[in-house]
C-alpha positions in Angstrom: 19.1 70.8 66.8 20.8 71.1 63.5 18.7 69.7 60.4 21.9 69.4 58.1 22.4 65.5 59.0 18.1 64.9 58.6 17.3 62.5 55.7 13.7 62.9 54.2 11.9 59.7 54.1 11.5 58.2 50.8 8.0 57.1 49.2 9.8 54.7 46.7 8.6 51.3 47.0 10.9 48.6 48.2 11.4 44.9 47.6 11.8 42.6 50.2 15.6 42.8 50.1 15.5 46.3 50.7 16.4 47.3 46.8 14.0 49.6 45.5 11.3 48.4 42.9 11.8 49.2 39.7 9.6 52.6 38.7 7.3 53.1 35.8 10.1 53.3 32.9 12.2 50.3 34.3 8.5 47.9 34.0 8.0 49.6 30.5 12.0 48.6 29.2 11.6 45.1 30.8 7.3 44.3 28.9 9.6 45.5 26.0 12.8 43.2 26.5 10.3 40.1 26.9 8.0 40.9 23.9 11.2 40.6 21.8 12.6 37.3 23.4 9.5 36.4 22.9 9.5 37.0 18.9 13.4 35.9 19.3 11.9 32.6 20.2 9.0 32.3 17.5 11.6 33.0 14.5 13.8 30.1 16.1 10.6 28.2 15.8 10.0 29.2 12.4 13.7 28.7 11.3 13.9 24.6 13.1 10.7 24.2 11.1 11.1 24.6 7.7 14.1 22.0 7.7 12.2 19.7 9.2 8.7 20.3 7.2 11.8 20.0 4.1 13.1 17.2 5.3 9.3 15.2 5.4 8.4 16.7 1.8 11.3 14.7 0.9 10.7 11.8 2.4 7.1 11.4 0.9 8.2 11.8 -2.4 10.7 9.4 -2.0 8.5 6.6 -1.1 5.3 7.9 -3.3 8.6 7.1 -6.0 9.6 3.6 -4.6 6.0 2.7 -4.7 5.3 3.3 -8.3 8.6 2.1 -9.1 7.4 -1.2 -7.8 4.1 -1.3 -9.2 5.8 -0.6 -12.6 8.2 -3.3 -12.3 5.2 -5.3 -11.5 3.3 -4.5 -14.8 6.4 -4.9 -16.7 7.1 -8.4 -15.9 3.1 -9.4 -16.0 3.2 -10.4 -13.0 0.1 -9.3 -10.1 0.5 -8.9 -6.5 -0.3 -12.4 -5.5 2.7 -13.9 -7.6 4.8 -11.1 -5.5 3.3 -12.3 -2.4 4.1 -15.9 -3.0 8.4 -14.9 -3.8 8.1 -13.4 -0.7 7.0 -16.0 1.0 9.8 -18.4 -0.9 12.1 -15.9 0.4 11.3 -15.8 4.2 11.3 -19.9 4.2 14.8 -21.2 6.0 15.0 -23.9 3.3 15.0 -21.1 0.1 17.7 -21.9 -1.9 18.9 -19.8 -4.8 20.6 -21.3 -8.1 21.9 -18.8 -10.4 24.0 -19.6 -14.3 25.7 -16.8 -15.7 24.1 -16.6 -19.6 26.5 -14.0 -20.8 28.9 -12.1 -18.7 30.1 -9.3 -20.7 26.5 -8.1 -20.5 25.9 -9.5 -17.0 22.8 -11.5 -18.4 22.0 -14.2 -15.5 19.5 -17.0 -14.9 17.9 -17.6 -11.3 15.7 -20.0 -9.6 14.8 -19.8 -6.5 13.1 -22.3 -4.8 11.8 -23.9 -1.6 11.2 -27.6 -0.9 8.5 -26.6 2.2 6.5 -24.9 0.0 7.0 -26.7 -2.8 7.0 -23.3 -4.7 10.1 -21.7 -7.1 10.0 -18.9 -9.4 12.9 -18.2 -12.4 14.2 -14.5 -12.7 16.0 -13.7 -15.9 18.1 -10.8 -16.8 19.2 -9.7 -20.2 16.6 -11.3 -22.5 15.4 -9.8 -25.7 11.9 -9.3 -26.7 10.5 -11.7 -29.1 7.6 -10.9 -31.9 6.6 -14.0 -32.4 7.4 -17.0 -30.2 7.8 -16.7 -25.8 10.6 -17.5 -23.4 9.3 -20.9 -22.6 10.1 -22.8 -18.9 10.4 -26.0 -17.9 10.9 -28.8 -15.4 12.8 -31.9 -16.4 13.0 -35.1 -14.5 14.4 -38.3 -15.9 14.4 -36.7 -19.2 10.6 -36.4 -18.7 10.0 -32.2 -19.4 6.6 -30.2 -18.2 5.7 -27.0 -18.8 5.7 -24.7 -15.5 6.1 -21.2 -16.9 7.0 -18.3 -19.4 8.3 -14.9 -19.3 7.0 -11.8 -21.0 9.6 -9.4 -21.8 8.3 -5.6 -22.8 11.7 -4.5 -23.8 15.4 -5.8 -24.5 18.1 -6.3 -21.7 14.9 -5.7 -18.8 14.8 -8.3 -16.2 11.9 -10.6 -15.8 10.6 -13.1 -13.4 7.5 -15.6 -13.0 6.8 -17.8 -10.3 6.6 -21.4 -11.8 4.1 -23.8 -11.4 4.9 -27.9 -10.7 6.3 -30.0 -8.7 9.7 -28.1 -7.6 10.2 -31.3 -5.4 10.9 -33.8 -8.2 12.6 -31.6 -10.7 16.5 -31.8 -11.4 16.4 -28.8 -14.0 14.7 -25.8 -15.0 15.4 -24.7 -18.4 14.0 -21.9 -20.8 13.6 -22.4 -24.1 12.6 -20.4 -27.4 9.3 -21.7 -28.6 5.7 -21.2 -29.5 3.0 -20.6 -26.6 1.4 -24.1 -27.6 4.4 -26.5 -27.7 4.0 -29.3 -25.8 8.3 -29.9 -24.7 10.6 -27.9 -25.4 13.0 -27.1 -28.5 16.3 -26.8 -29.6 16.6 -23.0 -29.2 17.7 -23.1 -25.3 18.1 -20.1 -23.7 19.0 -21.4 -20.0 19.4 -24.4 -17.9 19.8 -24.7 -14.6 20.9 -28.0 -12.2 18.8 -28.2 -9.3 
């Protein structure tokens, strides 16, 4: 017989849907094409990561500054963290009511009590005042033209806003008013800064 139509046997090897396996320099080429998806992958890593890591950085130093911020607001006005405590919880009573006279509004310089009957608490926040040398910012309750002393507020600097909570009975009072007068007087002056109805 003729050997033109013979076909020598191959020693290739063969997958199992007949296609032959890929030789020595097709496994080198495809190690090589996933070693580089595999660095593809880590820079993607990398590149999502530094946004993000930015994007924290930022946020910490944004409330390390609203901390301070309110720890200096806190030493400006004299007041200590159990006097903030207690506005908060004047604020979160349903009864809190909040009484505000305008003292000068080209300068937007405004008086504020705020006040709840279940706790029996109140607290006065000013805005606009100037700092005084010599006497204080005097405040008090009046109630059938009776007047007790309840509070005063320190002002470091002209124009800042100030609070105190305010001692008394908030129940029986029909005014708050803050006067100019020396840290001993026993009612209040002429020099009056605010009043506010109740």
């Amino acid at each position: 017989m003729s050997n033109e139509n013979h076909i020598e046997p191959t020693n290739a090897p063969t997958t199992k849907s007949g296609k032959s396996a890929p030789n020595e320099a097709g496994e080198t080429n495809w190690e090589e094409h996933k070693a580089q998806r595999k660095l593809a992958k880590k820079a993607e890593k990398k590149s999502f990561s530094r946004p993000v890591a930015a994007i924290v950085a930022v946020v910490a130093v944004c409330a390390s500054v609203a901390i301070a911020s309110g720890f200096v607001g806190l030493i400006e006005n004299g007041n200590q963290l159990p006097q903030t405590l207690q506005l908060a919880q004047v604020n979160a009573q349903a009864d809190v009511t909040r009484t505000q006279v305008v003292l000068d509004s080209s300068d937007n310089e405004t008086a504020t009590v705020v006040w709840s009957r279940n706790v029996d608490t109140a607290a006065i926040i000013v805005e606009g005042l100037a700092k005084l040398d010599d006497d204080t910012y005097r405040v008090w309750y009046e109630a059938a033209g009776e007047y007790t002393a309840v509070g005063e507020l320190s002002v470091t600097h002209d124009g800042s806003e100030v609070w105190a909570m305010l001692t008394g009975d908030i129940g029986s009072a029909q005014s708050v008013i803050v006067t100019i007068d020396s840290a001993d007087a026993t009612e209040p002056g002429s020099d009056i800064v605010a009043e506010i109805e109740l």
